[in-house]
MOPAC internal coordinates of N, CA, C and O (Angstrom, degrees):
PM7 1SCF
backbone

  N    0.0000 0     0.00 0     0.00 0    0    0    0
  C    1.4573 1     0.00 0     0.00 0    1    0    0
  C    1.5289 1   109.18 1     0.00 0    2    1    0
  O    1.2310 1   121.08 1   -27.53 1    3    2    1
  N    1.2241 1   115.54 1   152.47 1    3    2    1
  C    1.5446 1   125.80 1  -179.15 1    5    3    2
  C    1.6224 1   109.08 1  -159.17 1    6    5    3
  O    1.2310 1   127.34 1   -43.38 1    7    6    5
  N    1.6713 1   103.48 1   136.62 1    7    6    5
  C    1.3684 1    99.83 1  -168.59 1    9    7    6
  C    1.8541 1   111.68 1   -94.91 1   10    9    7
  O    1.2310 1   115.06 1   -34.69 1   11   10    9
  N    1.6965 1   126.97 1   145.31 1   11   10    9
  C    1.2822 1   110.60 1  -163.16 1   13   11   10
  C    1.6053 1    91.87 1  -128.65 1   14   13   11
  O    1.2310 1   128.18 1   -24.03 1   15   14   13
  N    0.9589 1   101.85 1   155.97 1   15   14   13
  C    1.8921 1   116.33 1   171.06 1   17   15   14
  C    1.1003 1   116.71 1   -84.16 1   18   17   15
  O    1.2310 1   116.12 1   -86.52 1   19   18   17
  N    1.5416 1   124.98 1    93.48 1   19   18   17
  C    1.7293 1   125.12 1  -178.10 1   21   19   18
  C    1.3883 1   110.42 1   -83.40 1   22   21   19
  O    1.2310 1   120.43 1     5.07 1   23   22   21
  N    1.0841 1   116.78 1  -174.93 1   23   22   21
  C    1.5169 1   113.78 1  -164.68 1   25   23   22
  C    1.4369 1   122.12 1   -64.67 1   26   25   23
  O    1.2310 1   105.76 1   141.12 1   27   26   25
  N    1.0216 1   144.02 1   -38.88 1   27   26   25
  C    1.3532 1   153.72 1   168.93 1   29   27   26
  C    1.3149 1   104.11 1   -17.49 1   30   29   27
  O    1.2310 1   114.68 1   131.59 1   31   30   29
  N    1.1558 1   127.68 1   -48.41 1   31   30   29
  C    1.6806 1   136.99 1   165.28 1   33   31   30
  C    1.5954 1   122.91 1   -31.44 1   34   33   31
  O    1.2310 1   124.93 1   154.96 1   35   34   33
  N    1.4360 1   108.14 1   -25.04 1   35   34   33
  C    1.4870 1   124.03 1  -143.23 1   37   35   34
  C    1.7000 1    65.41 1  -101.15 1   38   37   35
  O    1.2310 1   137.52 1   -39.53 1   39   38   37
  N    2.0700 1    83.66 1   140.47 1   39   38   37
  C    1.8088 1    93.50 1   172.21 1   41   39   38
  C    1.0189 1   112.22 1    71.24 1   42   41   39
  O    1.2310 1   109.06 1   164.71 1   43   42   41
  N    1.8196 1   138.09 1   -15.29 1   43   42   41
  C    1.5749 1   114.31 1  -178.16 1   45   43   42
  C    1.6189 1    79.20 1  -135.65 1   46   45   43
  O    1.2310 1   105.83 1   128.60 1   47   46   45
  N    0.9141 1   143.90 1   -51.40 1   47   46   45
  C    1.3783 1   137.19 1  -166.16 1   49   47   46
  C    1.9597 1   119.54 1    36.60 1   50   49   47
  O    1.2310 1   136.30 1  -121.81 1   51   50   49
  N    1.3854 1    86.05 1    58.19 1   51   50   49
  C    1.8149 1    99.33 1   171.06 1   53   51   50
  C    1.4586 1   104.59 1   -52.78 1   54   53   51
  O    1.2310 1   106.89 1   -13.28 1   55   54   53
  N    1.0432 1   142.00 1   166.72 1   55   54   53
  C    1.6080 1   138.09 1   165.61 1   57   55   54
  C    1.5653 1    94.43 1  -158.53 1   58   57   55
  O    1.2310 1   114.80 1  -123.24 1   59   58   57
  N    1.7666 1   127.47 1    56.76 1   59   58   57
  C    0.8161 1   126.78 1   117.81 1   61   59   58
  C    1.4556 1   133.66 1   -28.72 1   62   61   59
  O    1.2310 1   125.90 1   114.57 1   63   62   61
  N    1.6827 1   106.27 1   -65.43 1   63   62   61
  C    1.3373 1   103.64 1   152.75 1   65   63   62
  C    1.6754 1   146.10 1    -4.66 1   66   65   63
  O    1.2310 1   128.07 1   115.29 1   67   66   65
  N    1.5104 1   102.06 1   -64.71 1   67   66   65
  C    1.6540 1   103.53 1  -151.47 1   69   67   66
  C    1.5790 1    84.85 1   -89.52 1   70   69   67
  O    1.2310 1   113.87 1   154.60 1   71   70   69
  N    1.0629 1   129.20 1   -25.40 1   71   70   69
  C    1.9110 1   116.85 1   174.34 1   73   71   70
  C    1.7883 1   122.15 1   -56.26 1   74   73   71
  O    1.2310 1   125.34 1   168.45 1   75   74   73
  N    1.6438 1   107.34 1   -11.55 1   75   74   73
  C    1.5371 1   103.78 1  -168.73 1   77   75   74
  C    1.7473 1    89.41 1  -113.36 1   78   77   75
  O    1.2310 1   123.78 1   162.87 1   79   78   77
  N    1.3546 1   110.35 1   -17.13 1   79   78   77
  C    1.8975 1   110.94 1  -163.32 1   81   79   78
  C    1.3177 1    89.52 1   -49.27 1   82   81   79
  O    1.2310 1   106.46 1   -41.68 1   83   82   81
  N    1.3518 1   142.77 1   138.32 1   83   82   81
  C    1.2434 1   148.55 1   151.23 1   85   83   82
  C    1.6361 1   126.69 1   -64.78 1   86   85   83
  O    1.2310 1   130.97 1   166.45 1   87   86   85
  N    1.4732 1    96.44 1   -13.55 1   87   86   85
  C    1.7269 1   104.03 1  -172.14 1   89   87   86
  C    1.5450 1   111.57 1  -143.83 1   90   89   87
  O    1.2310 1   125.68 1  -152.73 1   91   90   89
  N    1.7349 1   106.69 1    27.27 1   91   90   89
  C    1.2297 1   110.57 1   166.42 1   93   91   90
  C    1.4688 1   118.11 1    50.56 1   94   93   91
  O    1.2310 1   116.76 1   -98.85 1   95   94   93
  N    1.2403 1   123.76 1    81.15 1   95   94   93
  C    1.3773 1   121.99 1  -159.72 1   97   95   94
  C    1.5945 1    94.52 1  -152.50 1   98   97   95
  O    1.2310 1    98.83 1  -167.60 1   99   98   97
  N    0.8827 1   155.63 1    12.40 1   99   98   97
  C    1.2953 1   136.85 1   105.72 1  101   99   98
  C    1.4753 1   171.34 1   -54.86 1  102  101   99
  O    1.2310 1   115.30 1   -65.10 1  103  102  101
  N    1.5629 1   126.52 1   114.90 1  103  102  101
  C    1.0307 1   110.51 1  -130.02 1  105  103  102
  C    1.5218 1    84.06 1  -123.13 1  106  105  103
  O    1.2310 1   121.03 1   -34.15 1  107  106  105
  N    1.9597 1   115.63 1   145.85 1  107  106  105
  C    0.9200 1   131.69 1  -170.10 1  109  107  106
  C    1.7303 1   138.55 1   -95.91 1  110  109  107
  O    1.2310 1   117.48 1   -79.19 1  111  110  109
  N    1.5237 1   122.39 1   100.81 1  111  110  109
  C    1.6237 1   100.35 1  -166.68 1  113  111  110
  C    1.0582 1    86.95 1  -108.75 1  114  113  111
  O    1.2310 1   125.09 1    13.67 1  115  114  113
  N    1.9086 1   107.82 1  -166.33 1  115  114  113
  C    1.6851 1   114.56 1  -148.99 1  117  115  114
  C    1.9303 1    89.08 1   -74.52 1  118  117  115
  O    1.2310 1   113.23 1   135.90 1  119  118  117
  N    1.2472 1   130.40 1   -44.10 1  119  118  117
  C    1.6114 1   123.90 1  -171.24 1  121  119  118
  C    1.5425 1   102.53 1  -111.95 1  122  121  119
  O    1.2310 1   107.59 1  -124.11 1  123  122  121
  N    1.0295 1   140.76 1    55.89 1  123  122  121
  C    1.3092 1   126.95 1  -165.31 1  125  123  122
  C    1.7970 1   112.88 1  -172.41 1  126  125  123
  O    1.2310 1   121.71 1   -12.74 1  127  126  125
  N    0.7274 1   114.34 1   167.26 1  127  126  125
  C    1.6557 1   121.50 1   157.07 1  129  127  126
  C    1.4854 1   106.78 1  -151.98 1  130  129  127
  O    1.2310 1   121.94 1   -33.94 1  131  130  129
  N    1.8827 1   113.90 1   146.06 1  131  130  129
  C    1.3204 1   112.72 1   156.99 1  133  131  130
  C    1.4681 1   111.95 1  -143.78 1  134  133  131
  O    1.2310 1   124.58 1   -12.97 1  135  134  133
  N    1.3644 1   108.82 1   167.03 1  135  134  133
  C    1.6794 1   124.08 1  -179.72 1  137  135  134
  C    1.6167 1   110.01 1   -86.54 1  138  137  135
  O    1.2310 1   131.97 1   -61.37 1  139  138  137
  N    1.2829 1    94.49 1   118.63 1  139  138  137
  C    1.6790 1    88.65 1   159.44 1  141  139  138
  C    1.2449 1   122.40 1   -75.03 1  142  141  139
  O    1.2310 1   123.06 1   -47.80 1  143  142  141
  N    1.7086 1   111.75 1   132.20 1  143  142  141
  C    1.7652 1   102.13 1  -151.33 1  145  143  142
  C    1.6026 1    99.40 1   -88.33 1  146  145  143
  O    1.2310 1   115.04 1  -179.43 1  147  146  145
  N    1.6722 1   127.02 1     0.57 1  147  146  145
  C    1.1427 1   100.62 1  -165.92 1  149  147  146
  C    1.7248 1   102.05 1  -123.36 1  150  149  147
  O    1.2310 1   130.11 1  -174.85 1  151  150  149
  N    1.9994 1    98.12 1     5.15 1  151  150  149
  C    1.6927 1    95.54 1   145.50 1  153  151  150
  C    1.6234 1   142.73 1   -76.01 1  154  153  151
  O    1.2310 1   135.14 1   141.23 1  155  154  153
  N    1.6461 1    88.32 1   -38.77 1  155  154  153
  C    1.0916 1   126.31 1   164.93 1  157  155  154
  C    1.6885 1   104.50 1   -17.21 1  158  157  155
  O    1.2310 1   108.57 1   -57.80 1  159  158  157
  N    1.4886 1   138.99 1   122.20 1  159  158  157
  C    1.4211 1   134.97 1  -175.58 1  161  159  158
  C    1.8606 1   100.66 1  -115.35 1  162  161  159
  O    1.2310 1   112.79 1  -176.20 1  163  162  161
  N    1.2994 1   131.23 1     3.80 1  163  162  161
  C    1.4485 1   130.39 1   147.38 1  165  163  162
  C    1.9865 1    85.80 1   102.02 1  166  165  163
  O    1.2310 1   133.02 1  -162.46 1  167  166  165
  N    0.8607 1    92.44 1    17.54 1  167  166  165
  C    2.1333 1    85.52 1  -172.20 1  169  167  166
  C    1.6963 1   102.57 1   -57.65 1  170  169  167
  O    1.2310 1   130.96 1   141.37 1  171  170  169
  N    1.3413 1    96.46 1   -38.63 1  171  170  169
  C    1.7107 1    94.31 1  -170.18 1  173  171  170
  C    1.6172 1   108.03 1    69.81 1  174  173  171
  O    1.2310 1   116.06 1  -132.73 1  175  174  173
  N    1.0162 1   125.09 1    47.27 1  175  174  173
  C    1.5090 1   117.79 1   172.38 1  177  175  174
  C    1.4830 1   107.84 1  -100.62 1  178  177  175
  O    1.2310 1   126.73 1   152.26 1  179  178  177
  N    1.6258 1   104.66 1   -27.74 1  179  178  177
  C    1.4406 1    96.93 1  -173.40 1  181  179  178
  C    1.6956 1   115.34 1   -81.42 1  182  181  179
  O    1.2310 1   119.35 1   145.76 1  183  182  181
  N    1.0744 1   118.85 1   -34.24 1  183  182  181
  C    1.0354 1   121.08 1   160.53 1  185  183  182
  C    1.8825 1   128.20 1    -3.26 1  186  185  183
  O    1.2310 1   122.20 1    95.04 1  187  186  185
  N    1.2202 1   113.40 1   -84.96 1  187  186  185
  C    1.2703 1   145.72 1  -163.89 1  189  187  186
  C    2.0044 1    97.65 1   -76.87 1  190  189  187
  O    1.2310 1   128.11 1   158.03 1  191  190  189
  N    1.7536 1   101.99 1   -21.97 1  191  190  189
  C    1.7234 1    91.82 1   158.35 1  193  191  190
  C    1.4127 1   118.83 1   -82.06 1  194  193  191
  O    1.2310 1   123.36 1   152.99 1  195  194  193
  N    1.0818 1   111.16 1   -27.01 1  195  194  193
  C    1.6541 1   115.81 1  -165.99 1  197  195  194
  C    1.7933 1   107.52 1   -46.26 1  198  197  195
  O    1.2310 1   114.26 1   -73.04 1  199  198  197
  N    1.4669 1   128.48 1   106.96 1  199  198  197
  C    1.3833 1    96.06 1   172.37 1  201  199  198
  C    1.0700 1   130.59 1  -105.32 1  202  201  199
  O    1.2310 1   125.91 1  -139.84 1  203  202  201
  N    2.2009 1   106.24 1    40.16 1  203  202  201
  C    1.4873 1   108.18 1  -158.31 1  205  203  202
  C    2.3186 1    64.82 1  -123.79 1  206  205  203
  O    1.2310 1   126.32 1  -143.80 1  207  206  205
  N    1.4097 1   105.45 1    36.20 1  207  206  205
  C    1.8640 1    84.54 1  -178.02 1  209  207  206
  C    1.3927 1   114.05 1    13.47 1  210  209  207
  O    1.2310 1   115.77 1  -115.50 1  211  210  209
  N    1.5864 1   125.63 1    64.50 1  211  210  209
  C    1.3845 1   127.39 1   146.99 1  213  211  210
  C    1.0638 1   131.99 1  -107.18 1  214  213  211
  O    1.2310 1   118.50 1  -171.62 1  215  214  213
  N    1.5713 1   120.46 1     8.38 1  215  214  213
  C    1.4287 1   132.52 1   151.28 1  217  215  214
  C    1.5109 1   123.18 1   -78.32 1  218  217  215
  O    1.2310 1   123.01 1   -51.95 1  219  218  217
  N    1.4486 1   111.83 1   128.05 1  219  218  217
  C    1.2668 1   104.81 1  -168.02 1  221  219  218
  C    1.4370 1    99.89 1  -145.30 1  222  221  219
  O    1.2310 1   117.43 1   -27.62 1  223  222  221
  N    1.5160 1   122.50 1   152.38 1  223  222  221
  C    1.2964 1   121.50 1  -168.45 1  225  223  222
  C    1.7172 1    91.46 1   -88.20 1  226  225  223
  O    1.2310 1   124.27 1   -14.07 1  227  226  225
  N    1.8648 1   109.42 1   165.93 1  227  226  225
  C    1.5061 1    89.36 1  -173.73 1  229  227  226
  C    1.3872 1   106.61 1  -102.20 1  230  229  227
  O    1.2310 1   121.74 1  -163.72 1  231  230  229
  N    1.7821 1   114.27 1    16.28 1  231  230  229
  C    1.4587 1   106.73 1  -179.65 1  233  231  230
  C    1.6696 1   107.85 1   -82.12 1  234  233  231
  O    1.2310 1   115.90 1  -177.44 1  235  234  233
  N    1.4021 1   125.39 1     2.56 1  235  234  233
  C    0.9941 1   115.88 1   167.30 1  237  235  234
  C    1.9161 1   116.17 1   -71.91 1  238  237  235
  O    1.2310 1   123.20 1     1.62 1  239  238  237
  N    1.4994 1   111.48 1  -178.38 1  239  238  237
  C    1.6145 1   103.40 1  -173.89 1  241  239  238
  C    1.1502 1   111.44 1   -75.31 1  242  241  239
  O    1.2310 1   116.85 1    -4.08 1  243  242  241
  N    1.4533 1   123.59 1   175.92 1  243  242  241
  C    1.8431 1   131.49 1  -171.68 1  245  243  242
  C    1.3309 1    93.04 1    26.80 1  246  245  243
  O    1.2310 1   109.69 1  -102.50 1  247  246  245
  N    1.1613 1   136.94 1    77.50 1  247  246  245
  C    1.3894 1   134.13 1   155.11 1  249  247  246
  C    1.4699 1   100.89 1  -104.30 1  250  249  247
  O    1.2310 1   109.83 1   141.75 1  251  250  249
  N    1.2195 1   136.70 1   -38.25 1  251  250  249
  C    1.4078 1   147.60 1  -154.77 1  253  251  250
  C    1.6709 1    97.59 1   -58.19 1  254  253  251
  O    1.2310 1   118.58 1   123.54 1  255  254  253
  N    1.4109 1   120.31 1   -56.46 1  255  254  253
  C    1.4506 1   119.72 1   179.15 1  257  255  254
  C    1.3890 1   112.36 1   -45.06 1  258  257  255
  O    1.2310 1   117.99 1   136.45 1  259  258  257
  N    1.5526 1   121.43 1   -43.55 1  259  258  257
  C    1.5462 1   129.83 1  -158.24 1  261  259  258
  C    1.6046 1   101.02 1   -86.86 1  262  261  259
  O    1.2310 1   111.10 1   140.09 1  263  262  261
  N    1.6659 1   134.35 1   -39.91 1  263  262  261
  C    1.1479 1   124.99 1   160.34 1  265  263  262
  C    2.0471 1   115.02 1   -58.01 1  266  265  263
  O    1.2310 1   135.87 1   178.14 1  267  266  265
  N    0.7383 1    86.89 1    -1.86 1  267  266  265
  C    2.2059 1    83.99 1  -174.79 1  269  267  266
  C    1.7359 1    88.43 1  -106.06 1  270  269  267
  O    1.2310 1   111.16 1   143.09 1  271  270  269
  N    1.3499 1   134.24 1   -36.91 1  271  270  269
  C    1.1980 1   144.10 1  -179.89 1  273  271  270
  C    1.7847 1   107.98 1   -63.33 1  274  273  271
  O    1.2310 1   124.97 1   129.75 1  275  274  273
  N    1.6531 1   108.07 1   -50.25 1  275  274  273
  C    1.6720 1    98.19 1  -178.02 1  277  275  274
  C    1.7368 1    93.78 1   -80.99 1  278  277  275
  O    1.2310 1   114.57 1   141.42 1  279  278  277
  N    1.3590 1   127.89 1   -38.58 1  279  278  277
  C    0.8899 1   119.25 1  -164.33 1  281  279  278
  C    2.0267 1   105.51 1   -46.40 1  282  281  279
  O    1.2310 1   129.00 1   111.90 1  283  282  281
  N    1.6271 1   100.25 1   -68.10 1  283  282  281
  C    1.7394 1    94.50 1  -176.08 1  285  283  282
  C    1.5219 1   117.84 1   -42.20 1  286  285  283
  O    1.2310 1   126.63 1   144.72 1  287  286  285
  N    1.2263 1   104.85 1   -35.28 1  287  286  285
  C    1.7893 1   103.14 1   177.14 1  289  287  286
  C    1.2049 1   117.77 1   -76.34 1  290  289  287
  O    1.2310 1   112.44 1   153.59 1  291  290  289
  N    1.2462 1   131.87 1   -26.41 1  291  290  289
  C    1.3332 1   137.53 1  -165.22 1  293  291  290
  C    1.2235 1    94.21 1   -66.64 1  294  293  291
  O    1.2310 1   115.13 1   130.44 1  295  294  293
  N    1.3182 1   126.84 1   -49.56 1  295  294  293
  C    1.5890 1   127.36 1  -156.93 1  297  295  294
  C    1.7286 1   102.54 1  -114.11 1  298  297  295
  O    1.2310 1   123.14 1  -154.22 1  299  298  297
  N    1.9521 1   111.60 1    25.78 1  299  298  297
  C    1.2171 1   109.99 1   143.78 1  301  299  298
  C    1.6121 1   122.42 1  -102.12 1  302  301  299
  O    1.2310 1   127.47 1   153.68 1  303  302  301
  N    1.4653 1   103.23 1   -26.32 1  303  302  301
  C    1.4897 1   112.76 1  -149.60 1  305  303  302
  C    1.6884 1   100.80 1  -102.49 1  306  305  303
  O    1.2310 1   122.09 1   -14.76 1  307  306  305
  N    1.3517 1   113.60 1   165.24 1  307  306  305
  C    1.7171 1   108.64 1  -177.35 1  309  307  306
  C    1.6306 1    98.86 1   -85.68 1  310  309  307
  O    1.2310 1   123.77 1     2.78 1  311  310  309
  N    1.1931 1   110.37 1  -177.22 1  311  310  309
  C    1.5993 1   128.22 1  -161.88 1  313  311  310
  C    1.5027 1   105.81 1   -92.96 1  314  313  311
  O    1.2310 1   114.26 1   -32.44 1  315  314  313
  N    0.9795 1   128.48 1   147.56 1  315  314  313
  C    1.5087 1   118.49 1   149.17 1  317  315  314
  C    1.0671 1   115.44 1  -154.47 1  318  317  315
  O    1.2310 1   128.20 1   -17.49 1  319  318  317
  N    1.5310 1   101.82 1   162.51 1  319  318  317
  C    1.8714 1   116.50 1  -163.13 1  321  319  318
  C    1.2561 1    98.06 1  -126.57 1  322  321  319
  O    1.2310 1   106.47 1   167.07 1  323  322  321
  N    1.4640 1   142.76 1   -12.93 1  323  322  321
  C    1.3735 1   123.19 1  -137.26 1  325  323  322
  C    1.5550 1    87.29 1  -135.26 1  326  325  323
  O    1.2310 1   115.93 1   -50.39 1  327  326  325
  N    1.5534 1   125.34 1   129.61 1  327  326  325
  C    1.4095 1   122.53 1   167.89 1  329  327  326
  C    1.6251 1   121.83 1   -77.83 1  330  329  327
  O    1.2310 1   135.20 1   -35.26 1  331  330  329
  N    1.4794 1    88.19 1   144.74 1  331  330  329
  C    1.6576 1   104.57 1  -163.26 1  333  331  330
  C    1.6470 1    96.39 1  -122.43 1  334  333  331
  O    1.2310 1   115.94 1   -18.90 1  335  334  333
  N    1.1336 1   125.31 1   161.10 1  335  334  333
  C    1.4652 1   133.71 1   171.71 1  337  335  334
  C    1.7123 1    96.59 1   -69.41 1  338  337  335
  O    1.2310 1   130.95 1   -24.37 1  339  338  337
  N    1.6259 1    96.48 1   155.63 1  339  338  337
  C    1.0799 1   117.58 1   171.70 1  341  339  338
  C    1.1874 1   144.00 1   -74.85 1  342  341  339
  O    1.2310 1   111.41 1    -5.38 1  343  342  341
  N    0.9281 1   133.79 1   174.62 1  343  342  341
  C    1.7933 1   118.67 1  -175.67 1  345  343  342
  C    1.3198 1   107.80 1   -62.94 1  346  345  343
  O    1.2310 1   111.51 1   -34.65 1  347  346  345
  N    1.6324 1   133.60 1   145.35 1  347  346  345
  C    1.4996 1   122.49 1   157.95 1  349  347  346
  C    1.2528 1   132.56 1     8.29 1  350  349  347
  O    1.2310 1   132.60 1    86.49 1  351  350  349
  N    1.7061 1    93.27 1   -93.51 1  351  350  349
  C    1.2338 1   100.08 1   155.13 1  353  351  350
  C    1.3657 1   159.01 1  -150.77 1  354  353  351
  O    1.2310 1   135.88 1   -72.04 1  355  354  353
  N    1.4075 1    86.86 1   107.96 1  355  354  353
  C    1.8733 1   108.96 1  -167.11 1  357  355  354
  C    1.2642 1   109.50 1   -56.78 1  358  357  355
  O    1.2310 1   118.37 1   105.47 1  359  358  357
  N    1.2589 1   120.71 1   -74.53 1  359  358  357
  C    0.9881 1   107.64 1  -167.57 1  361  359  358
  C    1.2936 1   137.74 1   -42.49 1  362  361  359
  O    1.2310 1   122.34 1   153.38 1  363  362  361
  N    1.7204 1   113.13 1   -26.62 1  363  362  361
  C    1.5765 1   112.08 1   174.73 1  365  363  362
  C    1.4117 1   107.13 1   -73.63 1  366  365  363
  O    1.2310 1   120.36 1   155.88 1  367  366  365
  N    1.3324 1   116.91 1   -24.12 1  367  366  365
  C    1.5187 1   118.70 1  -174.59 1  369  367  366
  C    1.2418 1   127.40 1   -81.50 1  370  369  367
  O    1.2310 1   125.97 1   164.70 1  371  370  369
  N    1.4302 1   106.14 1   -15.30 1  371  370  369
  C    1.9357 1   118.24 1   165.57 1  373  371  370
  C    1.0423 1   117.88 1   -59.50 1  374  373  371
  O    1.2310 1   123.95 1   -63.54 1  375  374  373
  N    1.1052 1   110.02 1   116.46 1  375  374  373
  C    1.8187 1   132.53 1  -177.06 1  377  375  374
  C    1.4105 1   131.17 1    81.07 1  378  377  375
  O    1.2310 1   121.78 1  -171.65 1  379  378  377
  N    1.7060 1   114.20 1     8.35 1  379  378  377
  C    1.6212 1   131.81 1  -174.92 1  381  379  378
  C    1.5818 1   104.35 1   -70.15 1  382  381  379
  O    1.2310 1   117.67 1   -61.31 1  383  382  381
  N    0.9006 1   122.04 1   118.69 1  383  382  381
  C    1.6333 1   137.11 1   154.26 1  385  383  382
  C    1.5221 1   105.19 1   -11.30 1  386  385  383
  O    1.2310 1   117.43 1   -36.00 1  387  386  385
  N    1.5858 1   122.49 1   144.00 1  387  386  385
  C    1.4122 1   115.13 1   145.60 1  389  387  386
  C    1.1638 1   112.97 1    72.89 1  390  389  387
  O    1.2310 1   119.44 1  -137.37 1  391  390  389
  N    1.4752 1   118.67 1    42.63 1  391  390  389
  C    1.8955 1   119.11 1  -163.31 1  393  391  390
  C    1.6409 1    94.99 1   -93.72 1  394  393  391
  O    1.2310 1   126.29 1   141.80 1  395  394  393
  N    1.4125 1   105.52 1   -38.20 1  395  394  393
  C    1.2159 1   117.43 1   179.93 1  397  395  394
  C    1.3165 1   131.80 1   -61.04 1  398  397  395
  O    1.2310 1   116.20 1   142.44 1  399  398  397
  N    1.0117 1   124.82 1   -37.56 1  399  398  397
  C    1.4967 1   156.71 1   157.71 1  401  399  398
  C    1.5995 1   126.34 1   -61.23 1  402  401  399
  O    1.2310 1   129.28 1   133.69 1  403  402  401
  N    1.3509 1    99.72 1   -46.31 1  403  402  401
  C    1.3341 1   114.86 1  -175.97 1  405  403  402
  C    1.8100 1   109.81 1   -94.21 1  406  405  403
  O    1.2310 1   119.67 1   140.49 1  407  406  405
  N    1.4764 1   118.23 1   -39.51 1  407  406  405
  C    1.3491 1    98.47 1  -154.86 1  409  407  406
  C    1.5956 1   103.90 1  -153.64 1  410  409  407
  O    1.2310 1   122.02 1  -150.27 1  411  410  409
  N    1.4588 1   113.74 1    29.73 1  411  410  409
  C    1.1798 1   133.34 1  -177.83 1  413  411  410
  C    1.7212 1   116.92 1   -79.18 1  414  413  411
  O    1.2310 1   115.45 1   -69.46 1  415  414  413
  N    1.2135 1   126.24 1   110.54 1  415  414  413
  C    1.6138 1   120.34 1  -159.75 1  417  415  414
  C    1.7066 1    92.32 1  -101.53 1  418  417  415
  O    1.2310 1   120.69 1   -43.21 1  419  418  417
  N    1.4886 1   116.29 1   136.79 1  419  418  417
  C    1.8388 1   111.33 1   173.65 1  421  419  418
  C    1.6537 1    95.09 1   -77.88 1  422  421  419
  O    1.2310 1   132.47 1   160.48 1  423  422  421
  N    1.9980 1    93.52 1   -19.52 1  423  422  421
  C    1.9922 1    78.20 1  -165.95 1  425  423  422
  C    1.6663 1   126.30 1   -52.98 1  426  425  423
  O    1.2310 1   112.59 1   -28.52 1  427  426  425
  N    1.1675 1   131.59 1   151.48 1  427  426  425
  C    1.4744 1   126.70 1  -179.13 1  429  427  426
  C    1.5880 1   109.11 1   -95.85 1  430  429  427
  O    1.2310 1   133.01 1   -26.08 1  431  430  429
  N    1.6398 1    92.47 1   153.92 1  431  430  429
  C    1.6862 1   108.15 1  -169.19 1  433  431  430
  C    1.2684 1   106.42 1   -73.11 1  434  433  431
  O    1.2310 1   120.67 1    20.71 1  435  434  433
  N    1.3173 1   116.33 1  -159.29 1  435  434  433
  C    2.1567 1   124.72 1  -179.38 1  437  435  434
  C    1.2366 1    93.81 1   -81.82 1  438  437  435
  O    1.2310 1   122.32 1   131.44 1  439  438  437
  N    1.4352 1   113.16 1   -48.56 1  439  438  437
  C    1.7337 1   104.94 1  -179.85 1  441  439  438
  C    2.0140 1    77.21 1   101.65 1  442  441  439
  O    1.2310 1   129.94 1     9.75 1  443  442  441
  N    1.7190 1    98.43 1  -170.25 1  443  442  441
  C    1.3833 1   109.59 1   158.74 1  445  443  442
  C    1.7470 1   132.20 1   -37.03 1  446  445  443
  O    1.2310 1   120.10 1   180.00 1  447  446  445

């Protein structure tokens, strides 16, 4: 098992997350964050920080698209460990339809 960042992320990019990851496995684009699924060590800690719930384990269903999704980014975007504020504005953007579609950037973040 390995946990992946589905879209909900896109536009709020909390990174509660990457401060508890134990093995640094998040990787940073300009609206987004994702897990590399095959650093990823299954701890599940980040999970339960996320407060946009866009961490998701991938044994749940249609997960298969969202692990091939952090995977290509993971090994575009730089790493990060250290929490940064969130996008503008997240909070209106947590849980809106069509994040993926609508407002998803390939560009990559500062990273560290």
């Amino acid at each position: 098992m390995t946990y992946v960042v589905t879209d909900n992320c896109i536009m709020c990019k909390f990174t509660d997350c990457v401060e508890v990851c134990p093995v640094d496995c998040f990787y940073e684009g300009e609206n987004t964050l994702v897990i590399h699924p095959d650093e990823c060590i299954d701890c599940g800690v980040c999970e339960p920080e996320c407060p946009a719930d866009a961490i998701r384990p991938d044994t749940e269903p249609d997960m298969e698209k969202w692990v091939e999704f952090n995977r290509t980014y993971s090994e575009k975007w730089p790493v990060i460990t250290q929490k940064k504020d969130p996008m503008p504005n997240a909070t209106e953007m947590d849980g809106k339809e069509g994040k993926l579609e609508e407002f998803f950037s390939e560009k990559p973040g500062d990273g560290d």
